[in-house]
N, C-alpha and C positions, 0 to 999 in steps of 0.2 A: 653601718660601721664605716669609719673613712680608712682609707686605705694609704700609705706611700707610692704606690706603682699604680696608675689605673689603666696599663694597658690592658688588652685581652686577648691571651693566648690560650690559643684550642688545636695550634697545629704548627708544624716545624716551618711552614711559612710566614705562622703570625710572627714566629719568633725571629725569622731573619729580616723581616719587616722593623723589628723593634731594636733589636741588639745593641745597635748602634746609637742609641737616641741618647742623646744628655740629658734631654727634660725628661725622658720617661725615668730613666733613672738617678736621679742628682736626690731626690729625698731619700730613696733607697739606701743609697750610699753614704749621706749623709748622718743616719742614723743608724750604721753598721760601724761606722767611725767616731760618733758619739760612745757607742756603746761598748767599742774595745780601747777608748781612752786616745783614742790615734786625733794628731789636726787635721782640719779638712780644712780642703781648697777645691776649688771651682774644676771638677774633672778635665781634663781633656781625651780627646780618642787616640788608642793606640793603633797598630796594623790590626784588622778586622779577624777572627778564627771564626770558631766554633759559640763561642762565650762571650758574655757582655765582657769587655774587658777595657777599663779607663786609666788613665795616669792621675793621681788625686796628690798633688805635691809630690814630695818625695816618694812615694808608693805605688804600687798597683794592685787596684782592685779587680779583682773577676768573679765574676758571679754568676753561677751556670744555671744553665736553661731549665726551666723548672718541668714537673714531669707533665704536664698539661702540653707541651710540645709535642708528645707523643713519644721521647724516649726517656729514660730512668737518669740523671744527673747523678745519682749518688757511686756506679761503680767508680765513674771518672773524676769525683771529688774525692773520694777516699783513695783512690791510688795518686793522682797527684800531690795529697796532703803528704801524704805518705813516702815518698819517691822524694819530695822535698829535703825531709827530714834525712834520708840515705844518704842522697848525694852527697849531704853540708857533710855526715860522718867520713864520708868516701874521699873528702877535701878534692869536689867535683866543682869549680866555680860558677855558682848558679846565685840567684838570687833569695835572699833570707825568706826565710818564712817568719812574718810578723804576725800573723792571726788565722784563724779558722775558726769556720763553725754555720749555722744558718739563721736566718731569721723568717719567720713567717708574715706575710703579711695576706694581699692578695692571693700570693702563690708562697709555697716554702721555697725559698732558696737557698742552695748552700753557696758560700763564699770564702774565697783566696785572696789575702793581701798580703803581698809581698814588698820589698824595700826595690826602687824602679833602678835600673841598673843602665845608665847612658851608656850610649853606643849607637854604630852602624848596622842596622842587619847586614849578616852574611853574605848574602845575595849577592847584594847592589856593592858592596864592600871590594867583592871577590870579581864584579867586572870592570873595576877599574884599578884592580891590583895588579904591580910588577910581576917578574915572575920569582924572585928573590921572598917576596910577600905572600905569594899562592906556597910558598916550599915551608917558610913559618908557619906558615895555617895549617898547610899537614901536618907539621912535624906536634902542632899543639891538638890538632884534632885525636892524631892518634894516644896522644900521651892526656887526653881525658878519655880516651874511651878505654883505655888501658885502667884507669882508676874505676871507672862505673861499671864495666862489663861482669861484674864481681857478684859469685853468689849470694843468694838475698830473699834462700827459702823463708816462705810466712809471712813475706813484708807487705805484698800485694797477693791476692785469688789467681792461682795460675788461669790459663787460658790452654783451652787443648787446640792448638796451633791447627794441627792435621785437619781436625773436622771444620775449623773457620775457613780454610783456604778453601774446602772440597765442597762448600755451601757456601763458598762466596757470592752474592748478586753481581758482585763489580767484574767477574767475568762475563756478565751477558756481553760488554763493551768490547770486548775482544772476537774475533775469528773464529768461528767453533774448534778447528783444527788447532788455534795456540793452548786456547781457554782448555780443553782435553788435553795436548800434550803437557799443558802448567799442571796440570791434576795429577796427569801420570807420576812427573817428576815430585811432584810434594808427596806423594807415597813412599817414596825411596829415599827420603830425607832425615838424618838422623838428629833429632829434636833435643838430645840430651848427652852432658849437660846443659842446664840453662842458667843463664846470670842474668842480673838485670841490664834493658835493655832502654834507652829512650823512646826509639819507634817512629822518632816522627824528625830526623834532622833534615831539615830542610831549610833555605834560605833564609825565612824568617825566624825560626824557632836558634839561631845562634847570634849573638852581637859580637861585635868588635868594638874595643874600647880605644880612647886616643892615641894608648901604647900598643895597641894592637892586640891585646889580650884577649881571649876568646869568651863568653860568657854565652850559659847553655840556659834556656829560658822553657817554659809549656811543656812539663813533663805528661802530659792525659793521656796522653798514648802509648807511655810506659807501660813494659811488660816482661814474664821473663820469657829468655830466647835463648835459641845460640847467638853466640857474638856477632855472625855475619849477618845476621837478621838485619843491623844497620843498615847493610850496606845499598838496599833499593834507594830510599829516599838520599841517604847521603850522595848515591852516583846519579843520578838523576834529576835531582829538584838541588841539591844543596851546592853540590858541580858541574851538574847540568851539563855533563858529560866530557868537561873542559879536557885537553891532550894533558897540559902543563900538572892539573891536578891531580889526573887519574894515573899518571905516570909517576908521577911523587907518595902517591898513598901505593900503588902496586908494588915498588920498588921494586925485585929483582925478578917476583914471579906473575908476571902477569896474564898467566894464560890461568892457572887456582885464582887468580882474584877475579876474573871473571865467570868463571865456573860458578863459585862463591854468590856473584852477585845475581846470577840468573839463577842460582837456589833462594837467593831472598825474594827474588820477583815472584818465582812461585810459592813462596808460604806467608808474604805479608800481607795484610790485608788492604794495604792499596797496591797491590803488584801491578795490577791489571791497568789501572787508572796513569799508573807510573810510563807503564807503553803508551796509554793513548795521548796523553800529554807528547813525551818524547815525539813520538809517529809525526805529530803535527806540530811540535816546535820545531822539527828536522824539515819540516815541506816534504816528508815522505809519503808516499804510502801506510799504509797500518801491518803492524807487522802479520805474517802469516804463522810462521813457526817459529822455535826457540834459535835454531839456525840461524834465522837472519839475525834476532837480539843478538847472538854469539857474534857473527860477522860486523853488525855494528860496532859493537864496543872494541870489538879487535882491528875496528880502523885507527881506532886512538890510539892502536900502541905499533901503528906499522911504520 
C-alpha cells in the first residue's frame, strides 16, 4: 500500500524528530487541501509547538501527532475544534476555523486549518514596545479575557483540576518543600465557578497585528477554570514578569493579584515548569518556598 507520509513514528521522539519537516509532510497536506476544496501552496514553517503546524498560503494547517507517539491527539483535537467555534460566538478575535476533520493514511490524523492571521508574536512584540503600547496591550488583554472567561458548560470534558495538580510529574522539577507546599495550597483552592479558559497565554500563542490589535491563536490547552487560572503563564512567559505590565494588568490591587497568581501556579498544570523557567531566566537560585514566589513578584510592584 503506498502511503502520503513514510515517516515512522513509535515514540514522542520520532515525532519531535519529524514535526517540522516539509517533505515529510507537503503530500499529506496536499491531499487534505484537495480534499476540503481549499488551494494549496508550497507550506512554509511556523513557530515550532506541540503539532505539525505549516502556513499553506493564506491558511494554517496543524495536524496533531498521531496516537503512535504514545499520547491520544483526539482529547486535544476536539477541544480546540471546539474552543474555536466558542470563541468566534464569544467575538474573541482569533482566527477562522476553515476545516476539520482526519485522514487516515500511515497513521490517522486529525487536522486544523485555520485562515493565517499576520502579525508579531507577543513576546518579541512586547520587548520592544513603549510603555504607552505595553498599557494598550493590557487594556486589550483584559477586555478579551473579559469576553472568553464566559461559562461554556458541555463545550469541552471538564478536567478535575485538584487531582491533575496533586499528580502532577512536572513537580518532580521543583524543591520537595515548594512541590508540598503548591499541593497544600491547591487543596484550599476554590475550583468553582468555572468558565472557559485558554490555558496556555504565552508569548507565542497571541499576535499583534500592524494596528496593534491583539489576535489570540492555539487554543489545545483550553479548559474550564476559574478565571485566574490565566494568570501563570500570562505573568510569567507572556510578561515575563515585566514592572510596566504587571503594574498596568494589577491596577489598584496588587497584593490579590498576586495571591491570585501563585494560586494559578499551584493548580496549573505547568505551574511548576512556570518557576523553573522564571528561577533561571532570573540567574536565580530555584525557588524554595511560595514565600520567596510572593517576595519575587512583590519586587515588581515596590
Amino acid at each position: 500500500m503506498s502511503f502520503l507520509f513514510h515517516e515512522t513514528i513509535t515514540s514522542w521522539k520520532d515525532w519531535g524528530r519529524v514535526f517540522q519537516s516539509i517533505p515529510a509532510f507537503s503530500p499529506l497536506l496536499e491531499e487534505i487541501f484537495r480534499r476540503e476544496g481549499l488551494p494549496y501552496m508550497q507550506p512554509q514553517n511556523l513557530t515550532p509547538g506541540t503539532n505539525a503546524v505549516f502556513r499553506v498560503g493564506k491558511w494554517v494547517a496543524k495536524v496533531f501527532f498521531p496516537k503512535e507517539s504514545g499520547l491520544d491527539p483526539l482529547p486535544d483535537f476536539r477541544n480546540e475544534a471546539a474552543v474555536c467555534g466558542k470563541l468566534a460566538s464569544f467575538s474573541v478575535p482569533t482566527p477562522l476555523l476553515a476545516a476539520q476533520g482526519e485522514i487516515r493514511d500511515k497513521y490517522l490524523f486529525y487536522y486544523l486549518i485555520t485562515e493565517y492571521c499576520p502579525g508579531e508574536e507577543a513576546g518579541h512584540w512586547l520587548s520592544h514596545a513603549s510603555g504607552e503600547q505595553k498599557a494598550e496591550f493590557v487594556r486589550q488583554i483584559k477586555a478579551l479575557l473579559s469576553k472568553m472567561n464566559q461559562p461554556a458548560d458541555g463545550l469541552i470534558p471538564p478536567i478535575d483540576l485538584l487531582k491533575r495538580s496533586l499528580e502532577n510529574p512536572r513537580l518532580k522539577e521543583l524543591p520537595p518543600s515548594l512541590a508540598q507546599e503548591m499541593m497544600a495550597r491547591a487543596k484550599t483552592l476554590p475550583l468553582s465557578p468555572a468558565v472557559l479558559v485558554h490555558g496556555d497565554l504565552t508569548g507565542e500563542n497571541l499576535l499583534v497585528d500592524q494596528g496593534g490589535r491583539i489576535v489570540l491563536i492555539d487554543c489545545a490547552d483550553a479548559c474550564l477554570a476559574p478565571p485566574w487560572y490565566e494568570l501563570g503563564p500570562l505573568v510569567f512567559e507572556l510578561f515575563q514578569c515585566d514592572r510596566e505590565l504587571l503594574r498596568a494588568f494589577a491596577a489598584d490591587d496588587p497584593n490579590s493579584f498576586v495571591e491570585r497568581t501563585i494560586d494559578a501556579l499551584c493548580i496549573h498544570d505547568f505551574g511548576a515548569s512556570l518557576l523553573t523557567s522564571a528561577a533561571s531566566r532570573s540567574h536565580r537560585p530555584a525557588f524554595l518556598s511560595l514565600k520567596e514566589v510572593k517576595a519575587f513578584l512583590g519586587k515588581r510592584f515596590s
